[in-house]
C-alpha positions as a LaTeX table, in Angstrom:
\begin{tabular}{lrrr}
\hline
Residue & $x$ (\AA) & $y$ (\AA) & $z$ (\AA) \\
\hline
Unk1 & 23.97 & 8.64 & $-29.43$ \\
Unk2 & 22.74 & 9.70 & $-26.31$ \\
Unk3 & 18.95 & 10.45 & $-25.38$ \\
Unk4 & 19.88 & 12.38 & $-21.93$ \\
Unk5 & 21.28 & 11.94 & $-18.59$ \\
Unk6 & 20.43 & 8.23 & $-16.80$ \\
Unk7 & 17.61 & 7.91 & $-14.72$ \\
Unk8 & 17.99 & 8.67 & $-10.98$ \\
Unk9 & 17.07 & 5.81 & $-9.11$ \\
Unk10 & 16.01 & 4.79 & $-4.91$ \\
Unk11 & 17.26 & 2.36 & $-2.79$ \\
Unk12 & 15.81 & $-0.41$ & $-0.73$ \\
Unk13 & 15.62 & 2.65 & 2.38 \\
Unk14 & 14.41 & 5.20 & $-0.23$ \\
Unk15 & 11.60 & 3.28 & $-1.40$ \\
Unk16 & 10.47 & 1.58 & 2.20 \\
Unk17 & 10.82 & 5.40 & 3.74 \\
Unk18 & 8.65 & 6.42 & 0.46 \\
Unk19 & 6.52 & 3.54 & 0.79 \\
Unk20 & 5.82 & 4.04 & 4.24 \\
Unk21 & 5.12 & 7.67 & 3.99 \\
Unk22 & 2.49 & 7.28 & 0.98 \\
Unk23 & 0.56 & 4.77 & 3.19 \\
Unk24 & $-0.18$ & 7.66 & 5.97 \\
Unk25 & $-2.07$ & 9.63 & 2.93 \\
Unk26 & $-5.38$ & 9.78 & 1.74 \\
Unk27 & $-5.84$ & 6.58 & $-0.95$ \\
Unk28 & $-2.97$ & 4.69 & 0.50 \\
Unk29 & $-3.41$ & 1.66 & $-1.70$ \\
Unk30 & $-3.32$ & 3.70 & $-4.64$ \\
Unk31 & $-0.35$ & 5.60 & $-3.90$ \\
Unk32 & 1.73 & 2.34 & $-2.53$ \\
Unk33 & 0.25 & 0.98 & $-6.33$ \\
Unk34 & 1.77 & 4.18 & $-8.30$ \\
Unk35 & 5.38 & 3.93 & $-6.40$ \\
Unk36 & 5.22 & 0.37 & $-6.32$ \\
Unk37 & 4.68 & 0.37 & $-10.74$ \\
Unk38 & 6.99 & 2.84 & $-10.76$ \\
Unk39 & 9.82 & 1.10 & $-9.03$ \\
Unk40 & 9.46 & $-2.41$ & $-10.09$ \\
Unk41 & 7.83 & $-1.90$ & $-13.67$ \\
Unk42 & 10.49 & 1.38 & $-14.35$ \\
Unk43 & 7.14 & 3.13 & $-15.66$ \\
Unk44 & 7.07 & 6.97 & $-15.84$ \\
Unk45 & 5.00 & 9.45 & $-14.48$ \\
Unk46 & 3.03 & 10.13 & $-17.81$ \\
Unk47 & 2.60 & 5.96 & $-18.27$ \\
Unk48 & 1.18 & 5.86 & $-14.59$ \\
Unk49 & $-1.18$ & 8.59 & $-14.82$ \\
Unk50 & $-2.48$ & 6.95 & $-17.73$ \\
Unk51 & $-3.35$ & 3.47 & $-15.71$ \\
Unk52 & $-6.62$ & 2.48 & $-15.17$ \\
Unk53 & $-8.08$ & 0.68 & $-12.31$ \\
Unk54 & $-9.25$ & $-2.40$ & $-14.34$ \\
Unk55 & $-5.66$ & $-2.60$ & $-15.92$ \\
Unk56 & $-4.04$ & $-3.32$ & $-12.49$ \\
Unk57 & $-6.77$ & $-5.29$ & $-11.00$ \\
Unk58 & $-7.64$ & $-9.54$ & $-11.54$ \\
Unk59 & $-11.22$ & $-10.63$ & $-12.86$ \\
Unk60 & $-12.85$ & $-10.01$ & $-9.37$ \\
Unk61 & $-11.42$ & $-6.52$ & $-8.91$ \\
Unk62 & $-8.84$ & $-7.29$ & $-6.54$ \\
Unk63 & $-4.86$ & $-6.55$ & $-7.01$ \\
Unk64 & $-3.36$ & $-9.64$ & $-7.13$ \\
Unk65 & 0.04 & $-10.60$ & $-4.80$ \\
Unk66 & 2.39 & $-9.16$ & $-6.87$ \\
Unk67 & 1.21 & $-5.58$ & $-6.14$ \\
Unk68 & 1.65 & $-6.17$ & $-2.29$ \\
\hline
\end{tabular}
């Protein structure tokens, strides 16, 4: 059974030109964070608007390498 049509998803330009445009906003790191979670961890809208800083972050508050 079928639960709807598949996901669209961005290529390697898509997601640089996307990436690159986010980082000329206001709270650049956090918007690279919520395309970054949302292409590499497949999460959804609702699941990133429901992150919280210390969920992303390492003991000392930082983002570790992974996010960069």
């Amino acid at each position: 059974m079928s639960l709807g049509k598949q996901a669209k998803t961005l290529n390697k330009k898509q997601i640089d030109q996307l990436l690159w445009y986010v980082g000329t906003l206001q709270h650049a790191q956090r918007n690279e964070i919520v395309v970054l979670r949302s292409v590499r961890a497949g999460l959804r809208a609702k699941e990133i608007a429901e992150l919280q800083w210390a969920m992303l972050t390492d003991a000392e508050e930082t983002l570790p390498q992974a996010f960069n």
